[in-house]
C-alpha positions as CSV (number, residue, x, y, z in Angstrom):
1,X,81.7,-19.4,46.3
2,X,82.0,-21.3,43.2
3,X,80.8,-25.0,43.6
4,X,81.4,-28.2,41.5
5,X,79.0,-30.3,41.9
6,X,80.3,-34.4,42.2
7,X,77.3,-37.1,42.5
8,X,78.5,-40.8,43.3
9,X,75.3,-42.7,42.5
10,X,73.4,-46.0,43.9
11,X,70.1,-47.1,42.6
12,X,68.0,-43.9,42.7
13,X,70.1,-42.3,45.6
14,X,72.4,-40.0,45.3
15,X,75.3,-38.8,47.2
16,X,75.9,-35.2,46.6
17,X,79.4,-33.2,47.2
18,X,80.2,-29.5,46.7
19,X,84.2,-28.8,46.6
20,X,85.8,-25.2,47.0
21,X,86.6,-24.1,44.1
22,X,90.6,-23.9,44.8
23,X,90.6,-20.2,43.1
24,X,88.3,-19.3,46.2
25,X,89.2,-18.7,50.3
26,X,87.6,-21.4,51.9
27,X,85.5,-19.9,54.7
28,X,85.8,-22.9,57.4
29,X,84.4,-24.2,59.5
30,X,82.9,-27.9,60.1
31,X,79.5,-27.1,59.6
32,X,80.0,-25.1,56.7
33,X,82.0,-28.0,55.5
34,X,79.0,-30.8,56.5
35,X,76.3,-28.2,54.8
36,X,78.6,-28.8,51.0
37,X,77.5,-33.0,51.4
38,X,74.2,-34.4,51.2
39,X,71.8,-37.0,49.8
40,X,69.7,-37.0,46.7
41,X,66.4,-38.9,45.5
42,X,67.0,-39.0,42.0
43,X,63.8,-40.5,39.6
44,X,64.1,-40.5,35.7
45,X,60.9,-39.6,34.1
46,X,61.5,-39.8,30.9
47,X,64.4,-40.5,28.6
48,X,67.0,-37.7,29.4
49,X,64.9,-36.3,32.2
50,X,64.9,-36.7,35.6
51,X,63.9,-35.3,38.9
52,X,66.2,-35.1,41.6
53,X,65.8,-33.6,45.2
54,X,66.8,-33.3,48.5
55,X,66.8,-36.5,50.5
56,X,66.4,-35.7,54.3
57,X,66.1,-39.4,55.8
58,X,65.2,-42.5,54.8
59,X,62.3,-43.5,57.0
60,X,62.5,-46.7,55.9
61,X,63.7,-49.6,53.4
62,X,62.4,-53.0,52.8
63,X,62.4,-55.8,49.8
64,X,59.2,-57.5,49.5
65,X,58.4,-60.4,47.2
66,X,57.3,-58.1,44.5
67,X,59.6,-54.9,45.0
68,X,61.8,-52.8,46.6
69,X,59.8,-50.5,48.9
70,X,61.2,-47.2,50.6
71,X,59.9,-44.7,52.7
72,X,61.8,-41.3,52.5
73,X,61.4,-38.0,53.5
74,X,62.2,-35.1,50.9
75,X,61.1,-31.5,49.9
76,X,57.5,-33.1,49.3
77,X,57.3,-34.6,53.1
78,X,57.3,-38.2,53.2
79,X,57.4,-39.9,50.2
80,X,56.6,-43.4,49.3
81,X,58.4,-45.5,46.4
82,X,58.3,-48.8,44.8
83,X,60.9,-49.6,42.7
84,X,62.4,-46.8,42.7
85,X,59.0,-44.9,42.0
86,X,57.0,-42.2,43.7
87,X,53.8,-43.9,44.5
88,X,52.6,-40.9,46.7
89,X,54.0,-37.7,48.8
90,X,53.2,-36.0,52.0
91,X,53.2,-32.5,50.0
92,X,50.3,-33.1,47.5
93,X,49.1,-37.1,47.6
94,X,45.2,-35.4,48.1
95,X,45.2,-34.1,44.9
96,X,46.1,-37.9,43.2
97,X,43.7,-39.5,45.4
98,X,40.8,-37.2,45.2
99,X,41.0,-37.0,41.5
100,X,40.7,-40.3,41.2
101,X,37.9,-40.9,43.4
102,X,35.5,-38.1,43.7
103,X,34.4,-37.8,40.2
104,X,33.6,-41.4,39.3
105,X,31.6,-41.2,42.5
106,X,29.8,-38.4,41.8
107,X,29.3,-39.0,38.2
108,X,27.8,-41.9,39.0
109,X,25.3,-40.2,41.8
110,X,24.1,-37.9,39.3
111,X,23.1,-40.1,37.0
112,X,21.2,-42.1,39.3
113,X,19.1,-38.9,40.1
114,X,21.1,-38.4,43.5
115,X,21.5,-42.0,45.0
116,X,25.2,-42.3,45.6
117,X,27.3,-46.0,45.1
118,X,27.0,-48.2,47.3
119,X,29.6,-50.6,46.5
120,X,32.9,-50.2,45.0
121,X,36.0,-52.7,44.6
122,X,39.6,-51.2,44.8
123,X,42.6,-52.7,42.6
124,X,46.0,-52.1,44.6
125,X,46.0,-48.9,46.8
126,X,48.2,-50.4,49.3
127,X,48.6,-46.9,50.9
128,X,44.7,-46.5,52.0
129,X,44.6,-42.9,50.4
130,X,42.1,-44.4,47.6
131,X,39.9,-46.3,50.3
132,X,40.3,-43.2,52.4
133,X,38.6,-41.1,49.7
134,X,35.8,-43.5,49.0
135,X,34.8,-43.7,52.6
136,X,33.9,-40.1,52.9
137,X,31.2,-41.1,50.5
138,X,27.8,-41.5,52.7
139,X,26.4,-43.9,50.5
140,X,29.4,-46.7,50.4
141,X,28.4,-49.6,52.4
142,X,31.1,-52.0,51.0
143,X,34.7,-51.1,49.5
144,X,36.8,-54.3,48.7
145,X,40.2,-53.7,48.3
146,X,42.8,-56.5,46.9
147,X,46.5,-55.4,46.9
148,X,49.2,-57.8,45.7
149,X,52.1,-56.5,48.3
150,X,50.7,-57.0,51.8
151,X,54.1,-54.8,53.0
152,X,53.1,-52.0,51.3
153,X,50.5,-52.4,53.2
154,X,51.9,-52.5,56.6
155,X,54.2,-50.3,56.1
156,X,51.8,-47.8,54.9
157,X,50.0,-48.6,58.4
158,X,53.2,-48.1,60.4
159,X,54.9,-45.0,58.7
160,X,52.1,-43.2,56.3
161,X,49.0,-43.5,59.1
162,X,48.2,-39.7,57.3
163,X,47.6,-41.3,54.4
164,X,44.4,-43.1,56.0
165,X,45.9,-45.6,58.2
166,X,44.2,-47.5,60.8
167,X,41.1,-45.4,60.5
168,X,40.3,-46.9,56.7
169,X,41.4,-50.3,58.2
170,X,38.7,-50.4,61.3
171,X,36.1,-48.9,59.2
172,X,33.6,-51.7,58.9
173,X,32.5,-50.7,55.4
174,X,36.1,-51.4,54.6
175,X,37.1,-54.7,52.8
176,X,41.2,-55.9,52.9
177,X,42.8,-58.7,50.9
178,X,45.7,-59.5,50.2
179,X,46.2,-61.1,46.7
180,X,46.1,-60.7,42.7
181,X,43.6,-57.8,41.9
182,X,43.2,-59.1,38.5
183,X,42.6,-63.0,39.2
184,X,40.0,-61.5,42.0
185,X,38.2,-59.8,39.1
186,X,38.1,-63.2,37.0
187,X,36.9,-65.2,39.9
188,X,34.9,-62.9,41.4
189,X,30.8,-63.3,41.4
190,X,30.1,-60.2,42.9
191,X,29.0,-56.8,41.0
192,X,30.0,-53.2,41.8
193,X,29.1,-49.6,41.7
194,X,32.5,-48.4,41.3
195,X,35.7,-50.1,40.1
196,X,39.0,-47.9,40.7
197,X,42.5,-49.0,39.9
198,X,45.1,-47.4,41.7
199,X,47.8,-49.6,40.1
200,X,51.5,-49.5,39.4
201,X,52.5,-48.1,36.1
202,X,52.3,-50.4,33.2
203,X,56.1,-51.2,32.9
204,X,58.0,-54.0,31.4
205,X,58.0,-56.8,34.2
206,X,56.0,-54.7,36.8
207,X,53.0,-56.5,38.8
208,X,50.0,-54.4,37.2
209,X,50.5,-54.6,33.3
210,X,47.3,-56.7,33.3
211,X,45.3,-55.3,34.7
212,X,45.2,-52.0,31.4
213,X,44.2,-54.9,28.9
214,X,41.5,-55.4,27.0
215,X,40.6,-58.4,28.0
216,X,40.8,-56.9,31.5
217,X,38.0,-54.4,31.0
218,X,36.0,-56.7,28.6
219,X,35.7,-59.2,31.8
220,X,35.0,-56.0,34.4
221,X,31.9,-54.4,32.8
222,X,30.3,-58.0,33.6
223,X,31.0,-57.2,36.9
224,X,29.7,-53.8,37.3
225,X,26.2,-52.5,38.1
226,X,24.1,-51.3,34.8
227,X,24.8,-47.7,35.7
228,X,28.5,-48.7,37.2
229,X,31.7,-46.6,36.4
230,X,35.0,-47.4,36.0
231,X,38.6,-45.5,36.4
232,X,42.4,-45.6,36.5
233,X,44.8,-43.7,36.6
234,X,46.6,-43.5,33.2
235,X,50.1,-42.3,34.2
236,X,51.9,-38.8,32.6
237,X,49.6,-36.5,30.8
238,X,51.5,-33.3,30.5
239,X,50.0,-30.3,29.2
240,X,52.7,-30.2,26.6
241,X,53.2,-33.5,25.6
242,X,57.2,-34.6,25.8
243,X,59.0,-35.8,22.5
244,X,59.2,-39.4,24.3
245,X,55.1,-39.3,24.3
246,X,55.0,-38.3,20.3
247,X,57.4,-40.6,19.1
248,X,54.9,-43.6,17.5
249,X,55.1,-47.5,18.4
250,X,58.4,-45.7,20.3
251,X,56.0,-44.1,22.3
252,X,56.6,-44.5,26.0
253,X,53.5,-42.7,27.7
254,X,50.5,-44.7,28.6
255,X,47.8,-42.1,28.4
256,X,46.4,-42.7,24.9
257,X,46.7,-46.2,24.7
258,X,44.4,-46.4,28.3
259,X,41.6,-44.7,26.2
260,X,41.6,-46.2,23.2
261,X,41.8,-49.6,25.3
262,X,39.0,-48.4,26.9
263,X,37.3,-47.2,24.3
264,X,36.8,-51.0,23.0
265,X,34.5,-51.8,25.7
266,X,32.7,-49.1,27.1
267,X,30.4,-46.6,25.3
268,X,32.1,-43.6,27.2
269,X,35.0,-42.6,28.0
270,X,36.9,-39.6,29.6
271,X,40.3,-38.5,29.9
272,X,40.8,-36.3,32.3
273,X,44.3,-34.8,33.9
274,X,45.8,-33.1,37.4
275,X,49.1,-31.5,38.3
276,X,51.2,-33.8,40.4
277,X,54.1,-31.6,41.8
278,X,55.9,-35.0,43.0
279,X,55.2,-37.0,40.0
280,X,57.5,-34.7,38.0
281,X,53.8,-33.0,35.9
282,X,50.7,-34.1,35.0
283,X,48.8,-36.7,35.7
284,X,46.2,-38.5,33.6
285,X,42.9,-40.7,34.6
286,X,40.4,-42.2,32.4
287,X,36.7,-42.5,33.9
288,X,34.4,-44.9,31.6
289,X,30.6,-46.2,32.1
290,X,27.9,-47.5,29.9
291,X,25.2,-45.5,31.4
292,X,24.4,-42.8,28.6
293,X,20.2,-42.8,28.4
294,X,20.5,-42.9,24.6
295,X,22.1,-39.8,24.6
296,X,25.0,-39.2,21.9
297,X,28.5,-40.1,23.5
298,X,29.7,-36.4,22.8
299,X,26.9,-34.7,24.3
300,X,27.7,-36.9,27.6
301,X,31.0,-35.7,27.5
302,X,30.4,-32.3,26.6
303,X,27.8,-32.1,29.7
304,X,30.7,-33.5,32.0
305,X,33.1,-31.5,31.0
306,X,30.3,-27.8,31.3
307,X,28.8,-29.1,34.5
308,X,28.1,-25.8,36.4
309,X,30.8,-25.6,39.2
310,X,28.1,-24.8,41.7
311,X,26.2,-28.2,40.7
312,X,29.5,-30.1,41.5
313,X,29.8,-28.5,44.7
314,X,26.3,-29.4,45.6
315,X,27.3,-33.1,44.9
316,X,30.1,-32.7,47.4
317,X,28.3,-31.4,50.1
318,X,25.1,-34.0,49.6
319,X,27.5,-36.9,49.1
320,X,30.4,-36.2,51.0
321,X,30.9,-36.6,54.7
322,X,32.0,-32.9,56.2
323,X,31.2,-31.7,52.4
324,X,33.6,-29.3,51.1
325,X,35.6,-29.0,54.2
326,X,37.0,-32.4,54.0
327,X,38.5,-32.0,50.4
328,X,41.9,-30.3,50.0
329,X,41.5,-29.9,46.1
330,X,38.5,-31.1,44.5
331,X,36.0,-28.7,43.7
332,X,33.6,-27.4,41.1
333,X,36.3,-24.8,39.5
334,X,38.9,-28.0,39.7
335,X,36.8,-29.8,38.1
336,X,36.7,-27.4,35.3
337,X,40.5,-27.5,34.8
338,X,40.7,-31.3,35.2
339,X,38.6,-32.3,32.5
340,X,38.9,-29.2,29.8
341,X,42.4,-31.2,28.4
342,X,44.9,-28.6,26.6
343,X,45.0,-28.1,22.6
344,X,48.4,-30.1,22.6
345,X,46.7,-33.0,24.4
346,X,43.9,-33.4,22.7
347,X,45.2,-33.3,19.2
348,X,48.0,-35.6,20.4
349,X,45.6,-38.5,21.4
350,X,43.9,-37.7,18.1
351,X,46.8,-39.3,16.6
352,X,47.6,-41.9,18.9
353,X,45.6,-45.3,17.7
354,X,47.5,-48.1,20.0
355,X,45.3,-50.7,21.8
356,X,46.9,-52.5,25.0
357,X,45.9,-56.2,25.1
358,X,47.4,-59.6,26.7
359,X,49.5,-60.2,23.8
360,X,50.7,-57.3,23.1
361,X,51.2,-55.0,25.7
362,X,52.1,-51.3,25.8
363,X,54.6,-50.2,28.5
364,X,55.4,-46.8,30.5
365,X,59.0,-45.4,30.9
C-alpha cells in the first residue's frame, strides 16, 4: 500500500503515523493497524539535516541541573542523550571511546621507549566508556575523572553498566569527582601523563565551551608531564565536508577551530577522524604533545601517520590488558584509516584560520 507519512513532533521525539491511502483496500486487522504508528528519535545534525530513527522505548528520562538526560533504545541499541544529543550508542560506542584513548596512550608509550602512562586525568565522561578504555592500560596507576552532572553518572551506572559500570567505579586505580572539569584544571597542583576530554559539544550555552579555549590549554600543558599528551574529541569531521562546515565566520563545525586552538600552545598537533554510525558521520579528535626530540613537527607527524600496522599492534598487546582481543576496533590497519584524513578534509582546514578563546568563542550546530 501507499503510505503518507504524518509526524506530530515534541522536542526530539517523534510520533510517527501511516494512513491508507483511501484509493487502496485496507487489509485489517488490529495489528496491522498498530504496526502503521510508532515513535521516532529525531536529531538535527546540521542545518536542513537530520537523523531520525526508530524509537523502541524510552529506558529512561530525567532533568538534571545541567540538562535533560534520556536513555532510549533505537536501531543502534541503547542510546544515551543529553539535550537532545547522542552522547554514545549500544551499536558502535567502542569505536568513539577507543579512538579517543588508545592512541594518545600509546603515542605516548612509544615515545618513552616503551614505559606506558601512568597517570591520566579525565574531563567529563560521565558514561565510564573513556575510564573504561584507560584502565585496560597496564601501566595506569591513577585516572582522575571530574564530571560536572553526577546523574549522568548514575544513571550511566544503573542503565548503561555495558558501557563500564561498576567495574571502572571499584577499580582502585579509578579516581571520581563530581564537579567543574575546568576549575579542577585551574586549581589543580597535580601533573599528568595523559589529559583526555570527553566533553559535550561546544554549543551556545552548553556546560563544556571552556574547556576548547586557549586559555584552557595554555593553563593544561603546565599540568602535564614533559613527555605528556593531550586529546579531545573535536566533534563532525566528515570525509566530505558539509556546506554548513565551509561557510566562513558562518561556520558551524568545530573541527578546525580545535586545531588551530591547539596549535597555539602545543608544538604538535594531530587531527585525526572515525566513522560514528550513531553520530550521523564522522568523527574528529585532535591529539597534541610537546614531546618532539628536536625533530621537525612534519616529520613527527608524517611518522604517526606511516607507523607500520604491525608496530601498533605490538603496542597493543605489550600495553594492553588481553592485547588485541579486548579491542573491538582499534588496530594497526585502523590506525591507518584514522589518521590518513581525506583530500577534502585536509584542504578544507587549510583554509580554516579561526582560533577559539574566552572571549570569543566558536560554537557547534
Amino acid at each position: 500500500q501507499n503510505k503518507k507519512r504524518q509526524r506530530i513532533k515534541q522536542n526530539s521525539i517523534t510520533m510517527a503515523t501511516s494512513s491508507s491511502d483511501p484509493q487502496q483496500p485496507s487489509n485489517g486487522g488490529i495489528e496491522a493497524q498498530r504496526a502503521k504508528v510508532g515513535f521516532k528519535f529525531t536529531e538535527d545534525l546540521a542545518p536542513g539535516l537530520e537523523l531520525s530513527i526508530d524509537l523502541k522505548t524510552i529506558i529512561h528520562s530525567t532533568q538534571s541541573q545541567f540538562q535533560q538526560i534520556d536513555v532510549v533504545e533505537t536501531y543502534f541499541g541503547k542510546t544515551l542523550i543529553t539535550d537532545g544529543k547522542t552522547q554514545s550508542a549500544q551499536f558502535d560506542e567502542f569505536a568513539y571511546h577507543e579512538s579517543l584513548v588508545h592512541p594518545a596512550l600509546l603515542h605516548f608509550t612509544q615515545a618513552q621507549g616503551g614505559e606506558g602512562p601512568k597517570t591520566v586525568f579525565i574531563g567529563g565522561g560521565g558514561e565510564l566508556a573513556t575510564a573504561r578504555e584507560v584502565l585496560r592500560h597496564k601501566s595506569v596507576e591513577k585516572c582522575v575523572m571530574v564530571d560536572l552532572d553526577e546523574k549522568v553518572v548514575d544513571v550511566s551506572l544503573a542503565y548503561l553498566p555495558e558501557w563500564g559500570g561498576q567495574t571502572v567505579k571499584n577499580d582502585p586505580r579509578f579516581e571520581l569527582i563530581i564537579g567543574d572539569a575546568y576549575a579542577y584544571l585551574m586549581n589543580c597542583k597535580d601533573t599528568f601523563d595523559i589529559v583526555i576530554m570527553d566533553i559535550s559539544d561546544p554549543i551556545e550555552a552548553g556546560p563544556g565551551i571552556m574547556l576548547y579555549t586557549k586559555e584552557l590549554y595554555q593553563h593544561v600543558v603546565t599540568r602535564m608531564s614533559p613527555n605528556g599528551v593531550f586529546v579531545t574529541q573535536a566533534g563532525i569531521a566528515d570525509s566530505v565536508p558539509a556546506p554548513h562546515a565551509d561557510a566562513g565566520d558562518r561556520d558551524t563545525a568545530c573541527f578546525g577551530p580545535i586545531r588551530n586552538t591547539l596549535q597555539e600552545v602545543f608544538g604538535c598537533v594531530v587531527p585525526y577522524t572515525t566513522n560514528i554510525p550513531s553520530f550521523g558521520g564522522d568523527w574528529g579528535f585532535v591529539m597534541a604533545f610537546n614531546h618532539h626530540n628536536g625533530k621537525e613537527t612534519s616529520k613527527v607527524l608524517s611518522e604517526w601517520q606511516a607507523i607500520p600496522p604491525g608496530t601498533i599492534d605490538e603496542l597493543i598487546e605489550k600495553n594492553i590488558t588481553n592485547g588485541e582481543a579486548s579491542l573491538k576496533m582499534y588496530d594497526g590497519i585502523s590506525h591507518q584509516r584514522m589518521f590518513h584524513l581525506t583530500k577534502a578534509v585536509r584542504k578544507h582546514l587549510t583554509k580554516d584560520k579561526r582560533i577559539m578563546t574566552k572571549d570569543n568563542p566558536i560554537y557547534m550546530y
